[in-house]
C-alpha positions in Angstrom: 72.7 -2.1 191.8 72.5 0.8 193.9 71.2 1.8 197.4 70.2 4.8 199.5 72.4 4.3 202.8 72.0 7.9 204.2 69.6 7.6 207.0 71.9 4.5 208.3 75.2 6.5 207.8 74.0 9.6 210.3 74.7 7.1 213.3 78.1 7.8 214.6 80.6 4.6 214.9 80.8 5.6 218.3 77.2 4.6 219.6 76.6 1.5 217.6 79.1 -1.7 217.9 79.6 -3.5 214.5 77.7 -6.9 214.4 79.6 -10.2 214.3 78.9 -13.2 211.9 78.2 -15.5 214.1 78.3 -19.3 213.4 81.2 -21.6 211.9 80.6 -22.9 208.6 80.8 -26.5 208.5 83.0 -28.9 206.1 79.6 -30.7 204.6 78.1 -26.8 204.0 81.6 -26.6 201.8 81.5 -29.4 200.3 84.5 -30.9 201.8 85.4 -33.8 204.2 87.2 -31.8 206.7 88.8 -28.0 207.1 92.0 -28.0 208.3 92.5 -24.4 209.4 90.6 -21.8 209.3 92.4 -17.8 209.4 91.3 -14.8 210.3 91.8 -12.0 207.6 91.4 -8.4 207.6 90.7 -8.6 203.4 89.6 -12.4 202.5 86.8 -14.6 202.6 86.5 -17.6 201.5 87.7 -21.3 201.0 90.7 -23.4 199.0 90.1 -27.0 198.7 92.4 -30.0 197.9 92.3 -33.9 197.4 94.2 -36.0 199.6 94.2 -40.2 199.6 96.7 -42.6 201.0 98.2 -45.4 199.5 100.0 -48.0 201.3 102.9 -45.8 203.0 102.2 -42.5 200.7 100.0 -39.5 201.1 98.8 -38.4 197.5 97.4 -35.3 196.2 95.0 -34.9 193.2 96.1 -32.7 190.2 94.0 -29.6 190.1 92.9 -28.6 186.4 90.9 -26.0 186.6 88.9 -24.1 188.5 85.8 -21.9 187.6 82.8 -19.1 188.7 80.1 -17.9 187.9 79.1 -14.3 189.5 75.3 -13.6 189.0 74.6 -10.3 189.8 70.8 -9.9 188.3 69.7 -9.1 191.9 73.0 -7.7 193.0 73.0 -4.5 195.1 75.7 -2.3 195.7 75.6 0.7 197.9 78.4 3.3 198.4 78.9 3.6 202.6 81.4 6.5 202.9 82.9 6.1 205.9 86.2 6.1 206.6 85.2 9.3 203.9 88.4 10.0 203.1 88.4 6.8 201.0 87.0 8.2 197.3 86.3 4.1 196.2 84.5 0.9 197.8 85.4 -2.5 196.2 84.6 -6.3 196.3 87.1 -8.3 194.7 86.0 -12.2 193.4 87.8 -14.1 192.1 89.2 -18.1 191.6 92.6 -18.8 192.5 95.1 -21.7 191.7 98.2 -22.7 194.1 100.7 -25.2 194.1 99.9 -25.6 198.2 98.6 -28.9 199.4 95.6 -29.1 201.8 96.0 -32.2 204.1 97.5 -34.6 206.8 100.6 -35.8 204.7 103.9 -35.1 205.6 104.0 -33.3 202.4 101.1 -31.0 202.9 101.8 -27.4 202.6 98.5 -26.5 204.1 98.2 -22.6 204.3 101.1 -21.8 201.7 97.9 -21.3 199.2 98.1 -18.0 200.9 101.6 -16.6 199.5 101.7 -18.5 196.4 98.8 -18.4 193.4 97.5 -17.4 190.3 94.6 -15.4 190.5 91.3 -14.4 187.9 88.4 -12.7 188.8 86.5 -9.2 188.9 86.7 -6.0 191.0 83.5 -4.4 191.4 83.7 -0.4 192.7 81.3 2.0 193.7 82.7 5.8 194.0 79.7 6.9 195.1 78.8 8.3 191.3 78.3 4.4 188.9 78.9 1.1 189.4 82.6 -0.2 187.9 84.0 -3.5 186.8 87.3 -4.7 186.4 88.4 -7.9 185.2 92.2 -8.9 186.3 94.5 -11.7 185.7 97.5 -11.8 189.0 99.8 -14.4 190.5 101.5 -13.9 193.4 104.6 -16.0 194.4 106.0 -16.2 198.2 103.7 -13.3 198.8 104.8 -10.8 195.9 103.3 -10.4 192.8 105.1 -11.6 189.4 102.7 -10.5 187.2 99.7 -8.3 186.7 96.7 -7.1 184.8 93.9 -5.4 185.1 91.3 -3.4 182.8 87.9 -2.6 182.6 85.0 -4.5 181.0 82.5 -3.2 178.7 79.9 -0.8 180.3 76.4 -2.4 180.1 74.0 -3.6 182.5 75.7 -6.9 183.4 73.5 -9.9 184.7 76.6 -12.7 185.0 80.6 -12.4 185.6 82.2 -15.7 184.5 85.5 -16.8 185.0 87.5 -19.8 183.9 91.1 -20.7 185.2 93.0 -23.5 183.8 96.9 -24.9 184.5 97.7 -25.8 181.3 100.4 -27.9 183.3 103.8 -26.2 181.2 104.2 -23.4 183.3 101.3 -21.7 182.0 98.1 -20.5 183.2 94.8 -19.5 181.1 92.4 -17.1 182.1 88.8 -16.9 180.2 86.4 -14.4 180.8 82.8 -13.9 180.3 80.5 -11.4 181.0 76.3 -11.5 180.2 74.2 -8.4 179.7 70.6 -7.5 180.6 70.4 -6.9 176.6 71.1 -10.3 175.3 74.8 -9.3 174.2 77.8 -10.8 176.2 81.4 -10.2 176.0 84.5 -12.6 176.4 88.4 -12.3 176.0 91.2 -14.7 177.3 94.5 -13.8 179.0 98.0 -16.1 179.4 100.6 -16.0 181.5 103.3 -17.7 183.0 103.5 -19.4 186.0 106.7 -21.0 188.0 104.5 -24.4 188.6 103.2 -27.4 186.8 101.0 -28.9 189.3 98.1 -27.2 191.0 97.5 -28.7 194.5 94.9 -26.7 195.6 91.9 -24.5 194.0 90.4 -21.3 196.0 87.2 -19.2 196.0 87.9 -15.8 197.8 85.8 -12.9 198.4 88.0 -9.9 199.4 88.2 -6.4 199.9 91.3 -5.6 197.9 94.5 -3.3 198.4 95.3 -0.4 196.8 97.9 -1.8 195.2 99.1 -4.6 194.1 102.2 -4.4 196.5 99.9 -4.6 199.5 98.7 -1.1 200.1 95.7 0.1 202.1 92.8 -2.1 201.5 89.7 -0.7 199.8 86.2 -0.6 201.9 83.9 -2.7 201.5 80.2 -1.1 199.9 77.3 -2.5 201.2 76.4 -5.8 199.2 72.9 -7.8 199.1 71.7 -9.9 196.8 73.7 -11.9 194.2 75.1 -15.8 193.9 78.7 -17.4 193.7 78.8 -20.7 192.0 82.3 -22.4 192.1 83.6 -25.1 190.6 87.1 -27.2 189.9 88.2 -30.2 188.4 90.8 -33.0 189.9 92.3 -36.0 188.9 91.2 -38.5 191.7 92.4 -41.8 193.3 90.8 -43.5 190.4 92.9 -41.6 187.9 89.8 -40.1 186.4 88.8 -36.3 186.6 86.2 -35.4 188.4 84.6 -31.9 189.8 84.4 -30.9 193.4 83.3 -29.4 195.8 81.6 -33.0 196.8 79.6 -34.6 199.2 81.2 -38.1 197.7 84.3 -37.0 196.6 86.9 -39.1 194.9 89.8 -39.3 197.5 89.4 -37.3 200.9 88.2 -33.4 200.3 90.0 -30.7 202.9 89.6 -27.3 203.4 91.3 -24.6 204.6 88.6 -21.6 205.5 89.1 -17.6 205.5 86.9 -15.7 207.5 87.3 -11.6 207.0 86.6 -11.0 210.7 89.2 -8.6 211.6 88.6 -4.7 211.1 91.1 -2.3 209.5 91.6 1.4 209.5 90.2 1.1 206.2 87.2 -1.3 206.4 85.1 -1.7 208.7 82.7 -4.9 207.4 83.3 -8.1 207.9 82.8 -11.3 206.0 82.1 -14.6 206.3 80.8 -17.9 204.0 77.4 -18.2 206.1 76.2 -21.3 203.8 77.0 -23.8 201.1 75.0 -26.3 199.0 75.7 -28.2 196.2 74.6 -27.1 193.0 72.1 -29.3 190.4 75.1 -28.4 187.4 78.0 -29.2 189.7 79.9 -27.3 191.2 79.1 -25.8 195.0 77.1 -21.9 195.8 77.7 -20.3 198.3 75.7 -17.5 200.4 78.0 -15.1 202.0 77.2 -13.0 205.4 78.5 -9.0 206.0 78.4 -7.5 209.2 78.1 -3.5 209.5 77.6 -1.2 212.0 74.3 -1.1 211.3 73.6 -4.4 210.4 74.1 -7.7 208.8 73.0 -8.7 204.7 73.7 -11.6 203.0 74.7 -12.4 199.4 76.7 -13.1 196.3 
């Protein structure tokens, strides 16, 4: 999971100009129907989905149930880029998100809110230029502040899949299963609770980010150079037909929206960018995805 960056990290910043992504993802490579907005972000990539329908004089929006990923990181590579240098750690954060935010048309949409107001569970992965770290953390965040936190480490090992499973359990509760797959055969799971000031999920989110310091919105951490690697999301809704169903779909049932994160602004504190680059539905449900980063000295594509 490593790399050996140094001949790329004698250029100066000043002589070379950081490449763009270029190309906007499109709502069929998502999965969705439409995207209503898509933000630029200075620490997120990524994509939050809802299900909208009409019904005579009423906009509806499907229940969301759960959401899910799995990480494969077989082929992942990781390389520690040092610069800023006065930065001692490089992190990606991944992780599945649920919000009470509504993605749509209706008068009652809240498109956007997903931003400020979720439960979070997914995995941190560091390099401090020594080994490879991973961290798996439970989080919800409510208008924009956290209410509750957790984080630890996982097992050392030579890890080959991060899984993790998200459900509402619709009585102000959240559950958070995790999984994680070694090279040796051996795997290692535990499952976190926690409370939640919602019953309904409107909205499910797959987010790619390079995360902050803290968890009170401190300086984000830089993001290491990543190749290699394969995100496969999944959620489940109750459609118009009253029956549960998984998305992201081609034929969903009710109308599929989107709102789209593109991490295309630099920071004093990172200078890749990020960007979904492609989406395809995959044969066990569910959606990948193919991510593009942009660095001064070039672009990769992964995870």
């Amino acid at each position: 999971m490593r790399k050996a960056l140094l001949a790329l990290l004698t250029l100066s910043l000043a002589l070379i100009m950081l490449a763009t992504p270029t190309g906007a993802i499109t709502a069929s490579q998502l999965g969705a129907s439409q995207i209503v907005n898509t933000t630029s972000s200075n620490n997120w990539a990524g994509v939050a989905y809802s299900v909208e329908w009409k019904s005579w004089f009423t906009n509806y929006w499907g229940s969301i149930m759960w959401a899910s990923e799995s990480i494969y990181t077989g082929n992942l590579t990781l390389g520690y880029l040092n610069f800023p240098n006065y930065l001692y750690t490089e992190d990606i954060g991944i992780w599945v998100a649920l919000s009470p935010a509504k993605i749509g048309y209706g008068t009652d949409s809240s498109s956007g809110s997903e931003q400020s107001n979720f439960v979070q569970a997914g995995y941190n992965i560091g390099d401090d230029g020594s080994h490879i770290t991973v961290w798996y953390f439970l989080m919800t965040l409510v208008n924009g502040q956290f209410t509750y936190i957790y984080e630890k480490p996982i097992p050392a090992g030579a890890v080959t899949h991060l899984n993790v499973f998200l459900e509402n359990l619709g009585n102000g509760t959240a559950l958070a299963n995790f999984y994680v797959y070694y090279a040796n055969g051996t795997y290692w799971t535990t499952t976190i609770y926690t409370s939640i000031p919602w019953t309904n999920t409107g909205s499910a989110m797959s987010i790619v980010e390079a995360p902050s310091f803290s968890a009170s919105g401190g300086p984000y951490y830089e993001l290491p150079y990543v190749s290699g690697g394969m995100i496969n999301f999944a959620f489940s809704y109750i459609g118009s037909d009253g029956n549960e169903h998984i998305g992201p779909s081609n034929n969903p049932v009710g109308t599929m929206y989107a709102d789209v994160y593109n991490l295309n602004e630099q920071s004093t504190y990172n200078v890749a960018l990020a960007q979904i680059y492609n989406g395809w539905a995959n044969n066990n449900g569910g959606w990948d995805y193919l991510y593009q980063f942009a660095y001064p000295f070039g672009t990769t594509y992964g995870l």
